[in-house]
C-alpha positions in Angstrom: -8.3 13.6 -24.1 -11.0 11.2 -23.0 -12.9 11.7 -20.3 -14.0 7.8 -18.9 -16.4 7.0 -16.8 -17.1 3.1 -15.2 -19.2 1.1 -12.8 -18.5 -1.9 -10.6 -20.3 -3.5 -7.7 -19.0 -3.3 -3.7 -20.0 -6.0 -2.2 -22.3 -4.5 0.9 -20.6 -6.5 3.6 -17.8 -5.1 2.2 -18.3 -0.9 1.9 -16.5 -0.2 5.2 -13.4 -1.9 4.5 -13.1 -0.7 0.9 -13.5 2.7 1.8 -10.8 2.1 4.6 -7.9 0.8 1.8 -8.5 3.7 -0.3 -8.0 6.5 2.1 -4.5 4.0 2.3 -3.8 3.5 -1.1 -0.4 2.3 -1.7 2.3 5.3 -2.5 3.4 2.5 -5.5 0.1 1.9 -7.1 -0.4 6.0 -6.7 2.6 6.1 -8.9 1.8 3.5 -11.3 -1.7 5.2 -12.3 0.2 8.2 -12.8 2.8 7.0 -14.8 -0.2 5.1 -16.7 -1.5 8.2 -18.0 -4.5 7.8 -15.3 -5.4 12.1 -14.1 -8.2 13.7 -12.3 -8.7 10.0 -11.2 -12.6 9.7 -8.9 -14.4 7.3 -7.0 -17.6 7.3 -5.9 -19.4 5.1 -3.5 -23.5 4.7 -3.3 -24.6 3.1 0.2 -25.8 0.0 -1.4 -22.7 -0.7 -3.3 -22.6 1.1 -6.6 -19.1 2.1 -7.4 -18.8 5.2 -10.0 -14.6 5.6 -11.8 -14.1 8.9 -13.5 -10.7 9.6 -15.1 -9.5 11.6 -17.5 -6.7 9.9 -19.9 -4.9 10.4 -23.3 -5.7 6.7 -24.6 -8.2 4.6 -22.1 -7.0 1.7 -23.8 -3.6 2.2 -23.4 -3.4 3.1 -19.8 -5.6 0.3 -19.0 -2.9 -1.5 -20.4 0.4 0.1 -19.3 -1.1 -0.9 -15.6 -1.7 -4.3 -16.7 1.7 -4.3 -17.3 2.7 -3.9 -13.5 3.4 -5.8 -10.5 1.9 -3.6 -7.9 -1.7 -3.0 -10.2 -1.3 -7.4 -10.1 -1.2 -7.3 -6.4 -3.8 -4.4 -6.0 -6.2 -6.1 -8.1 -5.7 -9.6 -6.1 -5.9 -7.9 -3.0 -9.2 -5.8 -4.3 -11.4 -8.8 -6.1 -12.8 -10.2 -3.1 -15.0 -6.8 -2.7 -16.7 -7.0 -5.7 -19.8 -8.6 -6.8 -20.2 -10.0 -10.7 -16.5 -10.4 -12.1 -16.8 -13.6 -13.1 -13.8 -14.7 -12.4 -11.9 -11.5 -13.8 -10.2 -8.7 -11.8 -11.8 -5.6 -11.2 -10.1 -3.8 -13.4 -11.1 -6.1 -16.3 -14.9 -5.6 -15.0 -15.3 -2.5 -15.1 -18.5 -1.8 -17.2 -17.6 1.8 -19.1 -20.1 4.0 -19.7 -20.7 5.9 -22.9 -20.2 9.8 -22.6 -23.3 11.8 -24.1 -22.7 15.0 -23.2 -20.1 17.7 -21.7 -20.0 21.3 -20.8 -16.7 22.8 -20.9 
């Protein structure tokens, strides 16, 4: 199992409304992460925009991609771009910058 952790940017005009679509996150795109292998699935928010993933998955790379693969994580993505800062012209869920894991207690 890998346990992943990532960061993006929130755009600060933005922090209210992102918080708002994910206590409504779409019963579909719920699914899809599940089916994807994506469990124990976290954000966190910092007041000045810092957003913090954590997941835990079988194969990171593959459940990136088995999302790729699906209409509703193209349409989540589209909808979600405009609230981040530095993609350069990717989605956000080609941007996220992983962190490396240096340590665990089990």
């Amino acid at each position: 199992m890998e346990r992943v952790c990532f960061l993006l940017q929130v755009r600060r005009d933005r922090l209210a409304e992102y918080k708002e679509r994910h206590r409504q996150v779409w019963p579909e795109m719920l699914a899809a992460l599940s089916d994807a292998g994506w469990r124990n699935y976290s954000l966190f928010l910092r007041d000045d925009g810092l957003l913090v993933g954590y997941l835990e998955t079988d194969d990171f790379e593959e459940a990136v991609r088995r999302m790729a693969q699906t209409d509703v994580n193209r349409r989540w993505q589209e909808q979600m771009q405009p609230f981040f800062e530095n993609l350069a012209g990717r989605r956000p869920d080609e941007g996220l910058l992983r962190l490396e894991e240096i340590f665990h207690l089990a």
